[in-house]
N, C-alpha and C positions, 0 to 999 in steps of 0.2 A: 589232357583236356586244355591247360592253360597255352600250350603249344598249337592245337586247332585252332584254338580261340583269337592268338594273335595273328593266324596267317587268313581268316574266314571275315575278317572287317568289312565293311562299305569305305571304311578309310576316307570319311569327310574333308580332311588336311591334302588329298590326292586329289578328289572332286573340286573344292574350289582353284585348284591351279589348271585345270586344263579349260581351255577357250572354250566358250560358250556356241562358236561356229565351228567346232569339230565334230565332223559328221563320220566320217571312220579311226575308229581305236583300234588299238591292236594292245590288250593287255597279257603281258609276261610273265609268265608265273600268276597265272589266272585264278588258282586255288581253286575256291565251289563256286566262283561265279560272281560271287556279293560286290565285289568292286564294281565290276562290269555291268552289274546291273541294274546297281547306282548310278552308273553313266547314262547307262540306256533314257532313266526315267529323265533325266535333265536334259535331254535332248532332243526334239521333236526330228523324225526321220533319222536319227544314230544308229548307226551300226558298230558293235563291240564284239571283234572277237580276241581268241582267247590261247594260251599257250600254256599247257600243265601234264610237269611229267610225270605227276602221280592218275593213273588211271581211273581210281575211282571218284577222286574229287574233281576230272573233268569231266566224269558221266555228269557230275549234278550240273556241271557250269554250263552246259550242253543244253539243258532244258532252260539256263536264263541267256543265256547268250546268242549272237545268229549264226557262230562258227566256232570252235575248240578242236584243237589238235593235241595227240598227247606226241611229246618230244623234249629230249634232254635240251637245255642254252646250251650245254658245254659242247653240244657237236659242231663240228665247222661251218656245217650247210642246214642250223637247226630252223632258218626262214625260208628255206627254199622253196615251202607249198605257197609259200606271198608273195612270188617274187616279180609277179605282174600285178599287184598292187601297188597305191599310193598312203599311204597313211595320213591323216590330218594330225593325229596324234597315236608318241607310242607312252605308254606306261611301264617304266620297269621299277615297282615297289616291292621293297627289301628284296630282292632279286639278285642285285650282280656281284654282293660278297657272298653269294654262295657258287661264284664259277672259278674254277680254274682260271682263266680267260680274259675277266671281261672288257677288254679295250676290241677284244674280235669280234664278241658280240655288238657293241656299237658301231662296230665299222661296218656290220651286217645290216643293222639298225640303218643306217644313212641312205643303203639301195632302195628299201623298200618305203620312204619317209616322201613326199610331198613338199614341191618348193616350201621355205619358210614352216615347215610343220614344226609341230613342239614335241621334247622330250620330257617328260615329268619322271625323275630318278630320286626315290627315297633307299636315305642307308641310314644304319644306326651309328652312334658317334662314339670311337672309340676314344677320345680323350674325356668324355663324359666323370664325373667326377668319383663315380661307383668302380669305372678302374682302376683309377687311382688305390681307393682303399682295396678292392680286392689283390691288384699286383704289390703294389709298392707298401703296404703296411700289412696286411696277411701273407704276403707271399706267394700265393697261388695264382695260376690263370685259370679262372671257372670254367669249365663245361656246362650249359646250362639246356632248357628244352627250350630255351624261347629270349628272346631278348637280345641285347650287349653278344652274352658270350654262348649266342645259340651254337650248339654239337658240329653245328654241317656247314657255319660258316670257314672259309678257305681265306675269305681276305678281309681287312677292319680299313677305315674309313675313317679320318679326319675330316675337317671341312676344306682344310685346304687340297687335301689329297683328292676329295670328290671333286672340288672343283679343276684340281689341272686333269682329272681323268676324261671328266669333259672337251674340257677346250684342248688334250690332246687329240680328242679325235673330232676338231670341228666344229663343236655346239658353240654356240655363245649363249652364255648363261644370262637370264634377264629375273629371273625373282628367284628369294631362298624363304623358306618358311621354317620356323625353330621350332621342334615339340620339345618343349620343358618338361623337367622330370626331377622329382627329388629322390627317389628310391629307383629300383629295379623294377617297381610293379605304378602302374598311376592310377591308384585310386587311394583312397585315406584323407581322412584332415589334413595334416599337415601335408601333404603334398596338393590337394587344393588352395590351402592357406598362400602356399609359396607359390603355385602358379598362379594367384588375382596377383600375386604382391610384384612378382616378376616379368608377367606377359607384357606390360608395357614400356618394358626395357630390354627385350630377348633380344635386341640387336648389338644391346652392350657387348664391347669382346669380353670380357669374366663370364658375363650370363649366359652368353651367346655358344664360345669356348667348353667352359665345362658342366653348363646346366642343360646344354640340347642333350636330348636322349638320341632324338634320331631327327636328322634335317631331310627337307624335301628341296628338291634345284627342279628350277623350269628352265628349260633351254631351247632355243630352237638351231635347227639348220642351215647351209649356205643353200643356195638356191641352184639347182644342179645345173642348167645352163650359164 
């Protein structure tokens, strides 16, 4: 449940970073839809479609969305049904440490993207300070159903390593968003306590470093001509 729970969001931290004049999305790992169709309502005329390799979680995304494909990222030619599209915006949240890949998939990303289109890329933060004590003072690397050290992730994310993964393939990164986190899970007192105490300092490098759970990068494209 708490696994559904984390990947079936509206994911508010994702909605305010994409431009208010993006009128086609293309969201990656679409899950049931709920992202995308948070998009849809903020946008007069938006069109969001949808990319989900679990079968029956794009049946539901299917009834909010105006298009859904079921398709693995990790295939070579996994955008091929778009490839006379332009996108105004793509979304890939928590998405590309689960590929094999993903510098291909971005460089797939950039055919089907829109002069100056934007990238909205959320990953979770593996120097987070919950690694630390899981690796380095218990010893283990967790397996978990959801989070940090969710089962099916392939690759971990730094802030810096998200960012050169970027601009090696192009983007130029223009805003980062920090979700703070004191625990593995963010609800509880004390971690509301420390998120009023901390949010207006998330840019500090200490806070910034090993208090992000998971950071959000807006980027956009070079302009193909």
């Amino acid at each position: 449940m708490d696994r559904l729970q984390a990947y079936t969001t509206s994911r508010p931290d994702i909605c305010a970073m994409v431009p208010e004049n993006a009128l086609l999305i293309l969201d990656l790992g679409c899950s049931d839809g709920s992202l995308g169709a948070a998009l849809k309502q903020m946008g007069k005329n938006r069109r969001v479609y949808g990319i989900e390799l679990s079968s029956e979680l794009a049946c539901i995304a299917e009834s909010r969305l105006d298009m859904v494909i079921v398709e693995d990222l990790n295939h070579e030619n996994c955008l091929a049904k778009f490839a006379d599209e332009r996108f105004d915006c793509v979304v890939a949240a928590d998405v590309l440490e689960h590929l094999v890949a993903p510098e291909r998939l971005l460089a797939q990303i950039t055919n089907i993207m829109a002069d100056n289109a934007t990238l909205i890329v959320s990953l979770p933060n593996i120097r987070h300070h919950s690694a630390f004590t899981s690796i380095y003072l218990a010893g283990r690397f967790p397996r978990r159903d959801r989070g940090i050290f969710d089962y099916n992730h392939l690759r971990w994310f730094t802030l810096k390593d998200a960012r050169y993964l970027l601009q090696s393939a192009g983007f130029t990164i223009e805003a980062e968003h920090y979700t703070l986190r004191v625990g593995d899970k963010g609800s509880g007192l004390i971690n509301k306590i420390a998120l009023r105490t901390l949010s207006p300092i998330a840019s500090f490098a200490p806070v910034r470093e090993f208090m992000t759970y998971q950071f959000v990068l807006r980027a956009h494209n070079k302009c193909h001509g």
